[in-house]
C-alpha positions as CSV (number, residue, x, y, z in Angstrom):
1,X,5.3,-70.8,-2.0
2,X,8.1,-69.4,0.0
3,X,7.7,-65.3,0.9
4,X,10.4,-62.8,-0.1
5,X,11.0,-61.8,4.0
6,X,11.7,-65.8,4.8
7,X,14.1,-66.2,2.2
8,X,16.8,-67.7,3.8
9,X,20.5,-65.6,3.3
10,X,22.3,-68.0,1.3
11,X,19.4,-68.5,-1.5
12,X,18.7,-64.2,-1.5
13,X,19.1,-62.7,-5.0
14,X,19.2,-59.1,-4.0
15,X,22.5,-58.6,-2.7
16,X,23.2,-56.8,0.2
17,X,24.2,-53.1,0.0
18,X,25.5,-51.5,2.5
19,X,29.6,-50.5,2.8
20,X,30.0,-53.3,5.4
21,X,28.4,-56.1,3.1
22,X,30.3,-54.9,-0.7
23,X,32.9,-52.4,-1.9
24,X,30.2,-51.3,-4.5
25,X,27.8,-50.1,-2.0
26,X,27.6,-46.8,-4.0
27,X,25.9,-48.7,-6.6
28,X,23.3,-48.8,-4.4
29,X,23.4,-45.2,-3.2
30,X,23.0,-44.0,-6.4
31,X,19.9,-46.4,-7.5
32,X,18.4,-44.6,-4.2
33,X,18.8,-41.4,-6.0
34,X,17.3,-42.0,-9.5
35,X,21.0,-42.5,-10.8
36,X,21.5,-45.7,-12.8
37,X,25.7,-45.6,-12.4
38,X,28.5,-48.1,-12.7
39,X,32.2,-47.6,-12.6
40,X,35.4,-46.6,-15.0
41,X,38.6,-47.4,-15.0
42,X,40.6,-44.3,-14.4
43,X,44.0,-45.8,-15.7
44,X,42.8,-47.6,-19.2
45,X,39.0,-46.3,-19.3
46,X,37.2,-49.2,-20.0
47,X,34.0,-49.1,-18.8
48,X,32.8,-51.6,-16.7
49,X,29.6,-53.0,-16.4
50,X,28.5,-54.4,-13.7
51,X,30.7,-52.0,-11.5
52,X,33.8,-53.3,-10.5
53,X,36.4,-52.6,-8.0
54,X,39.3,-53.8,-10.0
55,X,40.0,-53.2,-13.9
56,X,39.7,-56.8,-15.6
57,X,41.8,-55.2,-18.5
58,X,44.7,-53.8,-16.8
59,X,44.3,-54.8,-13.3
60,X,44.4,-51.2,-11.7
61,X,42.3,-50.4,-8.9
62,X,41.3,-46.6,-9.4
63,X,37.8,-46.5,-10.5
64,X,35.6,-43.4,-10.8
65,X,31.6,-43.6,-10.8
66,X,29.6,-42.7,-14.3
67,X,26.1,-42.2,-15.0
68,X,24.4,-44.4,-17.5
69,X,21.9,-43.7,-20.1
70,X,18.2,-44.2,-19.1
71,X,16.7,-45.3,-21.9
72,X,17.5,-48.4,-24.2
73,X,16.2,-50.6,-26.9
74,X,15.5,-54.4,-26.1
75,X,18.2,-56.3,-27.5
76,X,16.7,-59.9,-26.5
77,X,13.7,-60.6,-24.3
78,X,11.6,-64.0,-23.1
79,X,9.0,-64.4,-20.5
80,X,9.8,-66.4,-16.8
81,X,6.7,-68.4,-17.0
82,X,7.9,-71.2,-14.8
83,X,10.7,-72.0,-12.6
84,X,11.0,-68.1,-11.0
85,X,13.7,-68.1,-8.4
86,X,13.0,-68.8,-4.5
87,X,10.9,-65.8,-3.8
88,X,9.6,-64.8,-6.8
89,X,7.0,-67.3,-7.4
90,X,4.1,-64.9,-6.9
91,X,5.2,-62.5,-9.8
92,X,5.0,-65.0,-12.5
93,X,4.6,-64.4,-15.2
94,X,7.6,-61.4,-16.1
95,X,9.5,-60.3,-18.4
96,X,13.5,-60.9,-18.9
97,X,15.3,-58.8,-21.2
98,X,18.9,-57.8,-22.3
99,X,18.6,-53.7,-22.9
100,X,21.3,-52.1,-25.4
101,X,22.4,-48.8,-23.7
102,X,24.0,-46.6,-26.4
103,X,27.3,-45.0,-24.6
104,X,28.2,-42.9,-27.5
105,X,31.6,-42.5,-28.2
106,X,32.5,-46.1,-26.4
107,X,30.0,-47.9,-28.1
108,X,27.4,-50.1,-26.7
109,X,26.5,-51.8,-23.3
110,X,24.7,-54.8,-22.7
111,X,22.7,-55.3,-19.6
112,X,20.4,-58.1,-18.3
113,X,17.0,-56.7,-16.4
114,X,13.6,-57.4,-15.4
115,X,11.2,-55.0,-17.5
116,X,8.0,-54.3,-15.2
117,X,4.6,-53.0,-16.9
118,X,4.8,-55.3,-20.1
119,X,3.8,-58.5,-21.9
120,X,6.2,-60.7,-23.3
121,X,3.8,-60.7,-26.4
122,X,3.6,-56.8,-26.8
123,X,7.5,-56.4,-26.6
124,X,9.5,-56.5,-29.8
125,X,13.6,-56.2,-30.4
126,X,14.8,-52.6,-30.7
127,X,11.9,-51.5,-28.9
128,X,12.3,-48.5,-26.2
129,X,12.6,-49.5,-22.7
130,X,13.5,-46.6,-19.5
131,X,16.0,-47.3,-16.1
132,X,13.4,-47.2,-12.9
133,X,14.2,-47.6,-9.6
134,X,12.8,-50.4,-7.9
135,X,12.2,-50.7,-4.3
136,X,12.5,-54.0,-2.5
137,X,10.4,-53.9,0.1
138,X,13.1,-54.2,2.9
139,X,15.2,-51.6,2.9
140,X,17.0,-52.6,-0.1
141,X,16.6,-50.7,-3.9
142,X,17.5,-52.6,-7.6
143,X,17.1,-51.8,-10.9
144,X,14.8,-52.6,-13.2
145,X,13.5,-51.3,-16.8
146,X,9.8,-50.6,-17.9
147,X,8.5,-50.2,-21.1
148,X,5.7,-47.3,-19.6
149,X,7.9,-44.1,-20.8
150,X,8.6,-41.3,-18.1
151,X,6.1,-38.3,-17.5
């Protein structure tokens, strides 16, 4: 088993997040404040998930940041039981899921997460699931979901 701190660059699946490393750092600096965020298109208003720095509907370049909702339903799930990328061996087995986020007027968003504090077999579709902050260990922050509701 390979540790999480010897994983080599190349084969890392956290990217890196500072302004030097991607032009979406603020991604980042919002997961580090509670804030689950991604961007919209100030020209069309398509929102974009995962942020983006360019529109891929009409190419424009002037994004603004938006919060997200916090809670969602599970729209698919499955269990990693095997095969757990370089890293991530030791916390197997977890849960995979694609969470709906409601966005009100504009719909629906579909996003692919890890849900912490749940068994595959106790997870159903359309259950509730809530945005957490989720601390790397190194410096770094993601996102994941949980299916332990807020206090």
């Amino acid at each position: 088993m390979v540790e999480k701190d010897c994983v080599p660059f190349i084969l890392d699946f956290l990217p890196q997040e500072g302004p030097d490393d991607t032009r979406i750092h603020r991604f980042y600096d919002h997961l580090r404040e509670g804030r689950l965020t991604t961007t919209r298109c100030s020209s069309c208003g398509e929102i974009l998930w995962q942020p983006r720095v360019v529109c891929p509907h009409c190419n424009a370049d002037t994004m603004e940041w938006i919060d997200l909702p916090k809670e969602g339903t599970i729209y698919a799930h499955t269990a990693m039981v095997l095969g757990a990328p370089l890293g991530f061996e030791n916390d197997l087995p977890f849960v995979i899921a694609i969470v709906r986020l409601d966005m009100g007027d504009h719909g629906h968003m579909l996003l692919f997460t890890r849900v912490d504090d749940a068994k595959y077999e106790d997870l159903a579709i359309g259950d509730k699931l809530w945005f957490k902050t989720y601390d790397c260990g190194d410096g770094r922050v993601f996102f994941r979901f949980t299916a332990t509701a807020p206090d």
